[in-house]
C-alpha positions in Angstrom: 0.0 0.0 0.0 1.2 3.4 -0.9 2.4 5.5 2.1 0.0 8.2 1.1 -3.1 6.1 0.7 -4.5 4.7 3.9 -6.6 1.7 4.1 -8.2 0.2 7.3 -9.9 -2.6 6.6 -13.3 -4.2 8.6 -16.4 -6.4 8.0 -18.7 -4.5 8.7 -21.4 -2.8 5.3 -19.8 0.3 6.2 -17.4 2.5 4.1 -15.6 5.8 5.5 -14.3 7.8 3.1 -11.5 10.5 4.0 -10.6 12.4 0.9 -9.7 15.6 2.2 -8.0 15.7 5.3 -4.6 15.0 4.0 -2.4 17.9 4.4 1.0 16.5 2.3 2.1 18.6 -0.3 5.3 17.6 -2.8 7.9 19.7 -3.0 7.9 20.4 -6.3 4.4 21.3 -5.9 5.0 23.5 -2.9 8.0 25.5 -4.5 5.2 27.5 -7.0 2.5 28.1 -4.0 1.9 31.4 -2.9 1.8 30.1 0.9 2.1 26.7 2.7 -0.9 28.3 4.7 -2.8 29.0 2.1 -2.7 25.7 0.4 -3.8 24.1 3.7 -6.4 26.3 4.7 -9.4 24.8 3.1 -8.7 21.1 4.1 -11.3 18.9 6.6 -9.9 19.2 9.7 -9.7 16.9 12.6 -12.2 15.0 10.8 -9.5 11.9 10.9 -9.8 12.2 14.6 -13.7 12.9 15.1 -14.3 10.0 13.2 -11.4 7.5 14.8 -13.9 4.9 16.6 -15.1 3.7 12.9 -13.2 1.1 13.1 -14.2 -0.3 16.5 -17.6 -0.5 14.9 -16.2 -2.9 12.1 -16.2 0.3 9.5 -13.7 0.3 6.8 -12.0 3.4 6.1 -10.2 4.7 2.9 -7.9 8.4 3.7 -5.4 10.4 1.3 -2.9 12.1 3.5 -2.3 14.5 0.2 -4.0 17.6 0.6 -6.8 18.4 -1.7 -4.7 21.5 -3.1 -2.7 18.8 -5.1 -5.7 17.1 -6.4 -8.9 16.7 -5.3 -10.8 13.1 -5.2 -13.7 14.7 -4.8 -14.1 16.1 -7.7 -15.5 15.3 -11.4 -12.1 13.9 -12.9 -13.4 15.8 -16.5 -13.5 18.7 -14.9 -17.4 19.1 -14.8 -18.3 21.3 -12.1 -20.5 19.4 -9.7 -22.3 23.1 -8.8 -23.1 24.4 -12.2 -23.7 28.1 -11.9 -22.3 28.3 -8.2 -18.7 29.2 -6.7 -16.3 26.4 -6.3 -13.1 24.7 -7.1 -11.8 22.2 -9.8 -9.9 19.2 -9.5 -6.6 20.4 -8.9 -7.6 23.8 -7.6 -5.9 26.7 -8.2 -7.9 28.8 -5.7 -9.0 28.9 -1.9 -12.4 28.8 -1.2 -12.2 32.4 -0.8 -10.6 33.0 -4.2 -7.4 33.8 -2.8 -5.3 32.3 -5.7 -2.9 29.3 -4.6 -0.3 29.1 -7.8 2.1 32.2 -7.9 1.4 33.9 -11.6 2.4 31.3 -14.1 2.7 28.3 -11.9 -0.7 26.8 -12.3 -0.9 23.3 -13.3 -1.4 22.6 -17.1 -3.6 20.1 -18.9 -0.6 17.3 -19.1 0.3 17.9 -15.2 -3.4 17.5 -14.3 -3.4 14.0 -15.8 -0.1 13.2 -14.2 -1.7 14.1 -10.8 -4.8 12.3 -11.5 -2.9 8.9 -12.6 -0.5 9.3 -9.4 -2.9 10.4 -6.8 -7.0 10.2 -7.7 -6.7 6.8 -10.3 -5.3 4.8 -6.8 -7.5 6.6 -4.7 -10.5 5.6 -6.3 -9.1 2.0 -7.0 -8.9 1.4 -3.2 -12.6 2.6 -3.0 -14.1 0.6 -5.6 -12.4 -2.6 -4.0 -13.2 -2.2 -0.3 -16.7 -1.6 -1.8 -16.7 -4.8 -4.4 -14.9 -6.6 -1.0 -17.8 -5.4 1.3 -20.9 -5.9 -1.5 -19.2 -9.6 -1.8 -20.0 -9.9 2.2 -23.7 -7.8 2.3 -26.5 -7.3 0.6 -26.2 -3.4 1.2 -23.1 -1.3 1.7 -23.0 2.7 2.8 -20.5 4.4 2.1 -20.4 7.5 4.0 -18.5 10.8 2.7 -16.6 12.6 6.0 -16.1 16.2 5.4 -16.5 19.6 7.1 -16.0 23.5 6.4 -16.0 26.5 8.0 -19.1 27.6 8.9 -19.0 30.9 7.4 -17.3 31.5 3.7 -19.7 34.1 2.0 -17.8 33.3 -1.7 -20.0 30.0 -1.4 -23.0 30.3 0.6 -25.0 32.6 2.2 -25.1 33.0 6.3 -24.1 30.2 8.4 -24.3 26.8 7.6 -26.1 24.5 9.6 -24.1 21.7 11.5 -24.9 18.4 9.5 -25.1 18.9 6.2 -26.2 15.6 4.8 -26.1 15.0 0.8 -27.4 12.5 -1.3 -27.5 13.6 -4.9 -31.3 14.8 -4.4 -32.3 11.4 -3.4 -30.5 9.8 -6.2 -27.1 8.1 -4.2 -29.5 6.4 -1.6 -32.5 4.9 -0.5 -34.6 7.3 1.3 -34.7 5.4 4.3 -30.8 5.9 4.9 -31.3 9.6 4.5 -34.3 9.5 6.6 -32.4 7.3 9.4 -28.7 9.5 9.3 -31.3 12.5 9.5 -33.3 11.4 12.7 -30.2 11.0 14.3 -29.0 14.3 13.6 -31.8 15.6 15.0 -31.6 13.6 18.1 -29.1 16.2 19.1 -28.5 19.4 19.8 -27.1 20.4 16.2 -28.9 21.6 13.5 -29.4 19.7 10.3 -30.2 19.9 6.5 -30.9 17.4 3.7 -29.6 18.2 0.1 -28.8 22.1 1.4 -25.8 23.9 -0.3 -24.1 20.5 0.1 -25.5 17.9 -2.1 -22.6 15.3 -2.1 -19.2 15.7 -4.2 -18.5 13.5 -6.7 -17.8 10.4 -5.0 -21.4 10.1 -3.6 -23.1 10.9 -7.0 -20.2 8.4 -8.7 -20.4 5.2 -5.9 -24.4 5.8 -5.1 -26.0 3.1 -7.0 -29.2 1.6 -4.8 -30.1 -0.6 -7.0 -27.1 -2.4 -7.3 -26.8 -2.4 -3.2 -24.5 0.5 -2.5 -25.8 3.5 -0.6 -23.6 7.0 -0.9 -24.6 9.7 1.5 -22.2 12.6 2.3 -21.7 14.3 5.8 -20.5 17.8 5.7 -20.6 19.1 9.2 -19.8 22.6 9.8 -16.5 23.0 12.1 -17.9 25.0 14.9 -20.1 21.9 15.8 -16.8 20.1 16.8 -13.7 23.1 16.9 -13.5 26.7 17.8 -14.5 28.3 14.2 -13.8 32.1 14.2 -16.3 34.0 12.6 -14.3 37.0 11.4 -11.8 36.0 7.8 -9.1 33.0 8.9 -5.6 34.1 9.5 -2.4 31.8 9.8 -2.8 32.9 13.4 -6.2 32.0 14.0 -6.6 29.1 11.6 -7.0 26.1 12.1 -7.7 26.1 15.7 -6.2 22.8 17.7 -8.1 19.6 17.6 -9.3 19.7 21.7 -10.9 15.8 22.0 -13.1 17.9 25.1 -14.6 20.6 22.6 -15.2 17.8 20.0 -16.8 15.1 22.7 -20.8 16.0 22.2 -20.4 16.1 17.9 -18.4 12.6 18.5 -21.2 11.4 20.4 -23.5 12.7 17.9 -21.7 11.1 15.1 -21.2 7.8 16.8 -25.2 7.5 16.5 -24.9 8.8 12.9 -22.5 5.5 11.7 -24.5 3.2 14.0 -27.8 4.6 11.8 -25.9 3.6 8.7 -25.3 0.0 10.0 -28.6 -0.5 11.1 -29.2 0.6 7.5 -27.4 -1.5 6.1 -28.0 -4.4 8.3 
């Protein structure tokens, strides 16, 4: 197994996917970056750590420790935007959420580098995926394979106000049965968060990609919002004030909360 792709392996109809809390950046990359800060800023943090009972529960999980400024596996690998008409950012980005731009003038990745990064980094990535699920659908009649994310609560350049704090996406109804949605959802609202289905946050590209139903496999994407689980500044981030420490007492009520969510999914799936 590649160093950079990391693969934990369990019997349980449960995927957890990790694809962008990887903060690793090549060198050759990092020499045309306008700031090691910058190209970090906008990665899922601590969600490694929120999430690290899954595998006590039987879950498999599949992480990239490359950060999503190299390429993102969550992304369309044509390019396609996965937000028509909305703010975002492509596969290999070349801005921050904010639009602050990553590459210094002239450095951005070209066309030919874009498919090197995709054959090195996203190609394996998805390989892994696509055989813990064919391992797991050999096993179950129904997997779920559940997208981890999470973003600042507040970035006006992509949505308005304040996001709620579980953001739950599942391609409009198309990546799952409705009773998976229905189920993550009443958890969700078992707690003291706030939740949305199919808000600003529909599910990224692996959800709409892996979500098949009627074949057995049910995507559904979880993008919490970090104040639910980290201090989360409301005023612009500054290398001085972002990202905030990972604090396992700060996070202990959303890991509660999301220990109920993956236990939902296996009842699911069971």
């Amino acid at each position: 197994m590649m160093d950079w792709l990391q693969v934990t392996r369990g019997d349980a109809p449960l995927v957890v996917s990790f694809p962008h809390t990887g903060t690793d950046i090549p060198p050759d990359i990092a020499d045309r970056l306008v700031s090691p800060w910058l190209a970090r800023k906008d990665a899922d943090w601590w969600i490694e750590k929120l999430y690290d009972f899954a595998p006590r529960l039987g879950a498999t999980t599949v992480r990239t420790a490359v950060s999503r400024t190299v390429i993102d596996v969550n992304r369309d690998p044509s390019g396609a935007s996965l937000y028509p008409g909305q703010a975002t950012t492509e596969l290999c980005p070349t801005t921050t959420f904010d639009g602050e731009p990553l590459y210094r003038p002239g450095q951005e990745p070209d066309d030919v580098e874009i498919a090197r990064r995709r054959r090195t980094w996203f190609d394996p990535y998805h390989a892994a995926l696509a055989a813990e699920l064919d391992r797991l659908r050999a096993l179950h009649p129904r997997v779920v394979l559940y997208e981890a994310h999470s973003i600042r609560s507040r970035v006006p350049r992509l949505f308005e106000g304040e996001l709620p704090n579980f953001n739950i996406g599942t391609n409009s109804g198309a990546s799952c049965d409705p009773e998976l949605a229905e189920a993550v959802e009443a958890a969700c609202e078992a707690s003291d968060f706030s939740a949305v289905v199919n808000g600003r946050f529909k599910g990224g590209w692996t959800t709409r990609h892996y979500g098949r139903p009627e074949e057995g496999v049910h995507a559904i994407q979880m993008e919490l919002a970090c104040r639910g689980y980290m201090d989360d500044p409301d005023a612009a981030p500054t290398p001085g004030t972002w990202p905030t420490p990972w604090d396992p007492e700060r996070a202990l009520f959303m890991r509660h909360a999301l220990h109920r969510v993956l236990d939902a999914c296996l009842s699911f799936a069971r």
